[in-house]
TORDREN-902432 format. One record per residue (C-alpha): residue number from 1; x, y negated, z. Coordinates in steps of 0.02 Angstrom, whole numbers, plus 50000, padded with zeros to 5 digits. Example, Ala and Ser with C-alpha at 12.3 -4.5 7.8 and 13.67 -1.06 7.14 Angstrom:
REM TORDREN-902432
- resi,px,py,pz
- 1,50615,50225,50390
- 2,50684,50053,50357
This chain:
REM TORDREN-902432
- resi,px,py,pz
- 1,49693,50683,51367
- 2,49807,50700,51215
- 3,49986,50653,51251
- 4,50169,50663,51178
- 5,50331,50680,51271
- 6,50484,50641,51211
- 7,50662,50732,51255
- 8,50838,50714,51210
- 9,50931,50901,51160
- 10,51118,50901,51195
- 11,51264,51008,51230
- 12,51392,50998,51329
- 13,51558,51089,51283
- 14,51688,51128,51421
- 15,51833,51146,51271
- 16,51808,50991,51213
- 17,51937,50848,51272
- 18,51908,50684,51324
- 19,51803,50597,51455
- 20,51638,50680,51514
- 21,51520,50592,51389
- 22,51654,50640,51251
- 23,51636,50823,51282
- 24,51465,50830,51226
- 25,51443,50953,51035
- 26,51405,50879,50878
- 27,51228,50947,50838
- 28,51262,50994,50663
- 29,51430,51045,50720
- 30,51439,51191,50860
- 31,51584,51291,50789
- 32,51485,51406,50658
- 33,51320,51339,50691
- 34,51198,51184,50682
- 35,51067,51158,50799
- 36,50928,51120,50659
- 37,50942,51304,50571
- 38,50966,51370,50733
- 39,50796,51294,50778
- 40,50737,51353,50628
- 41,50770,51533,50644
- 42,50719,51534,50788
- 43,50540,51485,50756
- 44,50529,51586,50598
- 45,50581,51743,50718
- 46,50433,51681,50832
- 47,50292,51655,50680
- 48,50156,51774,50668
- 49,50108,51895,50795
- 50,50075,51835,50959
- 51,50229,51893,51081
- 52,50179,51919,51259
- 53,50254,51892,51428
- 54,50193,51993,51546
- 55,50268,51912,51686
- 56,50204,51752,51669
- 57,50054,51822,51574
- 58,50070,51709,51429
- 59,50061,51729,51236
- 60,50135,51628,51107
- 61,50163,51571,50942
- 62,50223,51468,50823
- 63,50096,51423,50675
- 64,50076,51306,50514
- 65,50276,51254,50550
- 66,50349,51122,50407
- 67,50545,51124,50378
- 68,50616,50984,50302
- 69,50800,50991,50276
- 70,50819,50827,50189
- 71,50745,50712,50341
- 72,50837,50861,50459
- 73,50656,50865,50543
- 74,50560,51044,50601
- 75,50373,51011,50647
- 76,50193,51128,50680
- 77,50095,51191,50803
- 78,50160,51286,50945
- 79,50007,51408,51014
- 80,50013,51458,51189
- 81,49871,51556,51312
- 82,49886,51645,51477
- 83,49802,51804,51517
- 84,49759,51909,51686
- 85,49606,51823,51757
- 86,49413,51898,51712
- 87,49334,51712,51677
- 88,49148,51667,51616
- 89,49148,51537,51465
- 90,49008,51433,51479
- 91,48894,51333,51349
- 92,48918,51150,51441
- 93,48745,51089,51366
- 94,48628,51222,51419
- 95,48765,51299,51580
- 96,48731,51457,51495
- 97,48871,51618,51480
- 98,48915,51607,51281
- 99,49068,51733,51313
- 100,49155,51834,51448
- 101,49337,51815,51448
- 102,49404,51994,51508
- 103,49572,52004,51593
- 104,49662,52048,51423
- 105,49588,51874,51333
- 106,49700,51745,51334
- 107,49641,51552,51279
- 108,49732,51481,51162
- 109,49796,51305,51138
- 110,49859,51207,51010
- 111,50030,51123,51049
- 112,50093,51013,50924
- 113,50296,50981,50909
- 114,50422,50914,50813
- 115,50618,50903,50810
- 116,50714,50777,50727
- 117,50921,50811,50704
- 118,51008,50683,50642
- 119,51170,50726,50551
- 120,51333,50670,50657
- 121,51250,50638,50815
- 122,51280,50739,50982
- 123,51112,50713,51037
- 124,50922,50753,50959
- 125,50736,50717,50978
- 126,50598,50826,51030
- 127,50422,50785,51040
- 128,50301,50907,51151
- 129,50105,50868,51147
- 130,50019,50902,51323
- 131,49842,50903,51340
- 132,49755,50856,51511
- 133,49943,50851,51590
- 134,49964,51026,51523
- 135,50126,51047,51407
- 136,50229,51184,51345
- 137,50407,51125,51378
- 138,50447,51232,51508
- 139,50415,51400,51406
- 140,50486,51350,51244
- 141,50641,51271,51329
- 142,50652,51431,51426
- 143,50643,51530,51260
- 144,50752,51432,51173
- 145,50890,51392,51275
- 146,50918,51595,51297
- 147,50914,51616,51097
- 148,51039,51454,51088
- 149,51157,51540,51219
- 150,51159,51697,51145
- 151,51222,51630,50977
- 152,51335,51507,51005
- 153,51378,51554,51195
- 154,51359,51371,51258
- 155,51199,51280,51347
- 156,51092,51183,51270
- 157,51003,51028,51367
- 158,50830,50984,51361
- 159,50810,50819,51469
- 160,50662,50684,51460
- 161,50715,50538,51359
- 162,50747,50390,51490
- 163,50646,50238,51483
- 164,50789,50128,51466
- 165,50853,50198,51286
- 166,50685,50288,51225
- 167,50566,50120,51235
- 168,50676,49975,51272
- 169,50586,49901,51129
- 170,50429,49940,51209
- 171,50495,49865,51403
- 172,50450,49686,51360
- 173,50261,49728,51279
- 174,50129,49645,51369
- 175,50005,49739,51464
- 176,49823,49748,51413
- 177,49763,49849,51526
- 178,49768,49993,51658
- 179,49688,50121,51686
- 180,49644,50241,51828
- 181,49575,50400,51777
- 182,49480,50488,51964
- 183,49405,50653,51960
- 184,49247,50631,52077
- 185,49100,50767,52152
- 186,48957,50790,52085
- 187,48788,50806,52187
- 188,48660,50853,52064
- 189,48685,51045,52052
- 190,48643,51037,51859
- 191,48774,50921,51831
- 192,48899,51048,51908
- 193,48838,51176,51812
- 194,48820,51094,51628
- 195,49021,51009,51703
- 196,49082,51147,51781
- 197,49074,51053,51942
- 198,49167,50884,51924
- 199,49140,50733,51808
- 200,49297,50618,51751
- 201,49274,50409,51755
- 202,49400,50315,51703
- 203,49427,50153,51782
- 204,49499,50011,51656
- 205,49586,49874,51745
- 206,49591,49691,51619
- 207,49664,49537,51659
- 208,49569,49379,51707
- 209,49522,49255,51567
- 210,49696,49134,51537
- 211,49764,49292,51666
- 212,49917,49408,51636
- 213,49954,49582,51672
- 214,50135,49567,51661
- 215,50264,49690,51564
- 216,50297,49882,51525
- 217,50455,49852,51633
- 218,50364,49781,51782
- 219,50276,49940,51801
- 220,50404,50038,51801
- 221,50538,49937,51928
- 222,50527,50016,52107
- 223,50523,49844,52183
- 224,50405,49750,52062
- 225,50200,49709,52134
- 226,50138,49791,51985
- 227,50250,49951,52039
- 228,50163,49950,52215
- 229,49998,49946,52134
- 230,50032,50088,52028
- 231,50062,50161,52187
- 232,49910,50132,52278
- 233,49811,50165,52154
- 234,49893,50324,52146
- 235,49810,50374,52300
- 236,49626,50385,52214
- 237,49643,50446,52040
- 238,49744,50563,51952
- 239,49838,50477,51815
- 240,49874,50301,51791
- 241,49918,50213,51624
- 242,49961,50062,51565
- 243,49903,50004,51384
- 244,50049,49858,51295
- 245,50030,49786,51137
- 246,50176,49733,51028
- 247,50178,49648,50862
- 248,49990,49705,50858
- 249,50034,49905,50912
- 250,49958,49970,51062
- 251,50047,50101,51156
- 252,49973,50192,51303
- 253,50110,50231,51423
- 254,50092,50347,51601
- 255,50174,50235,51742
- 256,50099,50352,51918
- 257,50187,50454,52012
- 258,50075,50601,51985
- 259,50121,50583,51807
- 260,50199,50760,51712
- 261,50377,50775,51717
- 262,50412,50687,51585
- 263,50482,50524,51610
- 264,50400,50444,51472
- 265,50219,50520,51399
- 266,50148,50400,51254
- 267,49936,50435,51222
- 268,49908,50497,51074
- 269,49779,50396,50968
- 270,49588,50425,50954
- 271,49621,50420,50763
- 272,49741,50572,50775
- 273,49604,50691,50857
- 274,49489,50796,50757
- 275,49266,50797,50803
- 276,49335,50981,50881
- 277,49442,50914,51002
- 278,49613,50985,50927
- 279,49748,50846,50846
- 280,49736,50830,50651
- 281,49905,50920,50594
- 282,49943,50773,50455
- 283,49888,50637,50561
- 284,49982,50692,50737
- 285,50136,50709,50616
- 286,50103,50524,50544
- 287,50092,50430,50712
- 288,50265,50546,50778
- 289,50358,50488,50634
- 290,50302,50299,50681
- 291,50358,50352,50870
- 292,50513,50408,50801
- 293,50556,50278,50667
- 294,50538,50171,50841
- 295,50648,50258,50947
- 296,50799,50264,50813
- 297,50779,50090,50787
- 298,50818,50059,50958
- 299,50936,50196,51007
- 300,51041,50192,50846
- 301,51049,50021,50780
- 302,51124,49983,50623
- 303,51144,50149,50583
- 304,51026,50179,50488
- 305,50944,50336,50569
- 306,50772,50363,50487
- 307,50622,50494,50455
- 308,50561,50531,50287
């Protein structure tokens, strides 16, 4: 239910010379500005009161956010609700009314992110939490990208981190297991009632005794069996996943088409989510850093890019 999706920020610069991948900014280096007080500001101007778009009849804001300009890394919660619809909430034990949600009440959820800007490199990491294949990169990128504009007068880019540089560590991990999570009807009409009318199962797929599932990389390679499965399966659930294991490390990874945008969502951990449901702000940032410290191992060998 819990995920995190990784994306790449970069800039491309029309004045710069060179070849197309030589005209993209230095991060820390766009003329007067760098892209981690930039991002800073800019969530300081959003902390506090809740701003509201009326258009889109959301609210938002940024809460609890930790600035660290040693590692160059920004991270907190990231509070967004939408607004405009009279709704009952109900008590799911006894399918009771506990509150009525007028039209001006707006449900608020937790988003956890975090930003990591390297010194000297034209490119950065985000990391946006989703929960139940609901994220916020769309409005903050939205947000952003007009604050970005406005003071340095170029475009930043906001684009999923590929497979093939984010988790090429990860593309050779044997699979586990997959799973098939299918939203099915209800008959009994107090089961509808106490689940507000569907249940979820979750189907777990495991490999026969002395069996093999194969790798990350075969599940995502158009032509591959495993690919084709993914795709059938597709058909009677609404997310697939496939679990890999590495040097003892389990990853959950979403391989279906009917996936988010993202290209690549990891799961977060049981560990990482509180009894209430919402991610534990230390332990979320813990198992990011590890996903981080990963991904700079890979993308930026030998350099010695690392989180504090």
């Amino acid at each position: 239910m819990h995920a995190v999706a990784p994306y790449l920020f970069r800039c491309f610069n029309r004045g710069l010379e060179g070849r197309v991948e030589q005209r993209y900014s230095t991060l820390d280096n766009l003329g007067n500005h760098d892209l981690f007080f930039l991002l800073r500001n800019f969530i300081q101007e959003n902390t506090g009161a809740y701003n509201i778009i009326e258009d889109s009849k959301q609210v938002y804001q940024f809460e609890g956010v930790q600035v660290n300009e040693d590692s160059r890394e920004i991270f907190g919660w990231f509070n967004v609700g939408n607004y405009g619809m009279k709704t009952d909430i109900i008590n799911v034990s006894t399918g009771a009314v506990d509150f009525e949600k007028a039209q001006d009440n707006a449900e608020i959820i937790k988003h956890y992110v975090h930003y990591f800007i390297p010194r000297g490199f034209n490119e950065a990491m985000a990391f946006m939490h989703s929960y139940r294949g609901v994220g916020v990169k769309t409005l903050f990128y939205t947000l952003f990208s007009q604050y970005f504009r406005e003071a340095t007068g170029l475009v930043i880019q906001m684009n999923p981190l590929a497979y093939d540089n984010a988790v090429n560590a990860w593309l050779d991990a044997t699979a586990k297991e997959v799973r098939l999570t299918k939203f099915v009807g209800l008959n009994d009409i107090a089961d509808q009632v106490r689940l507000l009318g569907h249940g979820e199962q979750e189907l777990v797929i495991k490999p026969p005794r002395r069996g093999g599932m194969g790798r990350l990389r075969d599940y995502l390679n158009p032509n591959s069996p495993h690919r084709q499965a993914v795709e059938i399966m597709g058909d009677f659930g609404s997310q697939v996943k496939t679990v890999v294991e590495m040097d003892g490390k389990r990853r959950t990874f979403s391989v279906g088409r009917n996936r988010t945008s993202a290209l690549c969502e990891i799961e977060v951990e049981d560990e990482v989510i509180d009894g209430d449901g919402v991610p534990d702000l230390e332990r979320i940032n813990a198992w990011v850093k590890g996903v981080i410290a990963e991904f700079a191992q890979t993308m930026y060998p030998g350099l010695n890019v690392r989180v504090a």
